[in-house]
N, C-alpha and C positions, 0 to 999 in steps of 0.2 A: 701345506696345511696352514702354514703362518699367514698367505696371502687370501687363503679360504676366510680365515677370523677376522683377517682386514675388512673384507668386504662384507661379512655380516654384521660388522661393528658401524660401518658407515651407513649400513641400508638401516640399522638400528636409528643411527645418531638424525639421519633424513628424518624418520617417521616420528621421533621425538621433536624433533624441529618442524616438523606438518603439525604434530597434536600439541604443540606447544601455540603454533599461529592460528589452528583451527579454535584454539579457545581466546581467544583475542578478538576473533571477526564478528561481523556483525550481520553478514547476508552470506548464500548459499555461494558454493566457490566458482559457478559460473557466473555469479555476478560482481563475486571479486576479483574473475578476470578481467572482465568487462569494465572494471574501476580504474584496474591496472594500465589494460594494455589496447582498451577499444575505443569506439570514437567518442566522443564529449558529447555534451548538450548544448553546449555553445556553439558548437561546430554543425550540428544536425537538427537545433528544432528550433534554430532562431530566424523568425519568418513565415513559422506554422502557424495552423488555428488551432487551440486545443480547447473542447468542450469540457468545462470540467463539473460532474454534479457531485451533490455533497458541499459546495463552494462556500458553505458560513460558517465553517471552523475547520478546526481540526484539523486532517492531512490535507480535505480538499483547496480550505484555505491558503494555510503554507504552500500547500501545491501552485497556486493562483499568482502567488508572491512571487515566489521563484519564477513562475515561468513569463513572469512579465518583466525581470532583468532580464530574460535572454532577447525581447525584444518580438514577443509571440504574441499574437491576435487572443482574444479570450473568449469564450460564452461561461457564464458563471448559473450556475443553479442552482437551485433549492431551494426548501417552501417556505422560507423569512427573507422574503423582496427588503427589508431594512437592514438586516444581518450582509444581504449581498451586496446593497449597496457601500457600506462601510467595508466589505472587502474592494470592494472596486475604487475607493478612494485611497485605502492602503494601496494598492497595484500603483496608483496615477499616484503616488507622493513618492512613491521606492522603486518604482520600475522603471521601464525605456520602453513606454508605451503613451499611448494619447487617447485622449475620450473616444477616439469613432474607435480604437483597436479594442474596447472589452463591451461585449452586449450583458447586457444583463437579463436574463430570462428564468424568471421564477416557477417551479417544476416541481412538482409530484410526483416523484418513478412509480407508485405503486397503483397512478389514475394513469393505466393505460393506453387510455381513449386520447388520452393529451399527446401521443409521444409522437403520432407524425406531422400535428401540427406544431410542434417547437422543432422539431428536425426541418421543416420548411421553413420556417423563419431562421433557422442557424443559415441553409444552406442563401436562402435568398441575403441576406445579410454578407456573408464571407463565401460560398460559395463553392467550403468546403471544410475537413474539420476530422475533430477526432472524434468520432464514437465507441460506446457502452456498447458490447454487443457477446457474444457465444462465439467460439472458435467455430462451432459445429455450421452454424448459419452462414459461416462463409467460406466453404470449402470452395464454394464455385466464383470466387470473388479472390483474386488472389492479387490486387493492389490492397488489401485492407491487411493491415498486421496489429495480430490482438495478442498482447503482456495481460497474464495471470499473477496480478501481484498480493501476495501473503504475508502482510506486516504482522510483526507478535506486537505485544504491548508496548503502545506507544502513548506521550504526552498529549492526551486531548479529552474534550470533557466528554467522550462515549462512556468512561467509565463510571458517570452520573447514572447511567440507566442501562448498562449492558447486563447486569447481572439481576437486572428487576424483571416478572412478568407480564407489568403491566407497561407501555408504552410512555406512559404521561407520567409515572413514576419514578421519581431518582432515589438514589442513596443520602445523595446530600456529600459525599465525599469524591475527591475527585484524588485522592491521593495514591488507590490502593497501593495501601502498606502489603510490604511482603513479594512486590511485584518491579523488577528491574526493566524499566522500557525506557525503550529510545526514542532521546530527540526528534519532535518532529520534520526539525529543518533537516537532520540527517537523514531520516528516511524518504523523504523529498529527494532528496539528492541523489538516492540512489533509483527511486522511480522516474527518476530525468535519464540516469545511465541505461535503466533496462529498456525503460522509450526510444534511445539513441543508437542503442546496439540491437532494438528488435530481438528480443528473448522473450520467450515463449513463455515460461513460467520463471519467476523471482521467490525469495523466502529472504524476510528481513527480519531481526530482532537479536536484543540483548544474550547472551549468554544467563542461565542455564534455557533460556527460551528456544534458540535455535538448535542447542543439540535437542533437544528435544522435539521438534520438526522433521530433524532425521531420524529419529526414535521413531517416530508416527510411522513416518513414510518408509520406513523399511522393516519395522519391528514392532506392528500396529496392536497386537496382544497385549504387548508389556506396556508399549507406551499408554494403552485404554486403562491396566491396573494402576500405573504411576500419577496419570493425570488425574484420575476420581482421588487419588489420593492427595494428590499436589493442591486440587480446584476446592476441595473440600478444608482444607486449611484455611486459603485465603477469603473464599468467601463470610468467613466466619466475621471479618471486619466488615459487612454489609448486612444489610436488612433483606436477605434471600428467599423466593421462595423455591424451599426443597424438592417441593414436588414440580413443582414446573422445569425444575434444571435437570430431574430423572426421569422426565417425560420426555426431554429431549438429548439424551446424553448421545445420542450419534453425531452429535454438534459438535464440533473442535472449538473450545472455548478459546483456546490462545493463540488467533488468528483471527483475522477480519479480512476476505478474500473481494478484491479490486478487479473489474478487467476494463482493460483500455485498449480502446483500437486507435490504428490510425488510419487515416483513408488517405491514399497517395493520388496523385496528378498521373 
């Protein structure tokens, strides 16, 4: 009996010590094995070409930053050709890169008509490359491997206008109060891990953000009652409109979903 109490005391003292690290992390726990005990980004994508759109702030940015220390080829996008080139000059002061290794190509993802003509200027240019693309479209293509990445709230000025209706609309505040997010050079860093180890889907964010991810993804009822109730506080420091956020509440507001492929030799 006494060695029966032992062992439930220690299978105890384990799971106190799981929920004790599980409230410290910052990404889902296959990517903190992958942080742990998988290969680098230094090791695996220095030498690659990575397209990167979104490239005039924010994660795409940093993202651009980063992956020009490891010594990686660029295409940088997005529809402020001035904004991209002042990333491109950050990359050539702080990277291990040189002018012919970042293109610069200013893009529209929502003008569709544009998208095989800058996929032929990436390819004619480098010759190969990472793309934006649907897991589903490349079932029959199995050198391409596409990361589902799910940052929560993160340091960047989307929050000027993610909770506005209208597009060309900001808040004027970039702070939201109320809202714990992560560094964006951290989440960077861990979208280089999930790139390196090839994972399917990632979930990155502050605490109480990421239990709350799990919440969603396993206990989708509660988590639907918790969030109108959480989302509805915060907004309250913004100039919202109401009705346009309960016209679309099937939206995960505390998440902003990435996919990156890579296209392999």
């Amino acid at each position: 009996m006494s060695g029966e109490f032992w062992l439930w005391a220690l299978c105890a003292l384990l799971l106190a010590l799981w929920l004790l690290n599980f409230l410290r992390t910052d990404c889902d726990l296959t990517l903190l094995w992958a942080e742990w005990l998988g290969r680098s980004p230094e090791q695996v994508l220095t030498g690659k070409v990575v397209w990167v759109t979104g490239a005039s702030s924010g994660i795409g940015e940093e993202l651009a930053v980063q992956l020009s220390k490891l010594g990686v080829s660029l295409v940088l996008s997005a529809r402020r050709a001035q904004e991209l080139e002042r990333v491109k000059r950050r990359c050539l002061e702080n990277g291990n890169v040189k002018e012919k290794d970042i293109l610069v190509l200013p893009l529209d993802l929502t003008a569709r008509s544009s998208h095989d003509m800058a996929t032929r200027t990436v390819l004619q240019e480098f010759g190969r490359g990472f793309l934006n693309t649907l897991q589903s479209e490349l079932f029959n293509y199995p050198g391409i491997t596409v990361s589902s990445i799910s940052p929560g709230p993160v340091h960047s000025n989307i929050y000027k206008n993610c909770l506005t209706s209208v597009v060309t609309k900001t808040t004027g505040d970039n702070t939201a109060r109320g809202v714990s997010k992560m560094e964006t050079s951290r989440c960077v860093r861990l979208v280089l891990i999930s790139m390196a180890n090839d994972l399917n889907e990632v979930w990155m964010a502050n605490q109480p953000a990421l239990f709350g991810l799990y919440l969603w993804q396993y206990m989708p009822l509660r988590d639907w009652l918790f969030s109108r109730t959480m989302w509805k506080k915060i907004i309250k420091n913004f100039d919202v409109d109401m009705n346009y956020l309960d016209a679309n509440h099937h939206m995960r507001p505390s998440t902003f979903s990435y996919q990156i492929g890579e296209m392999k030799n």
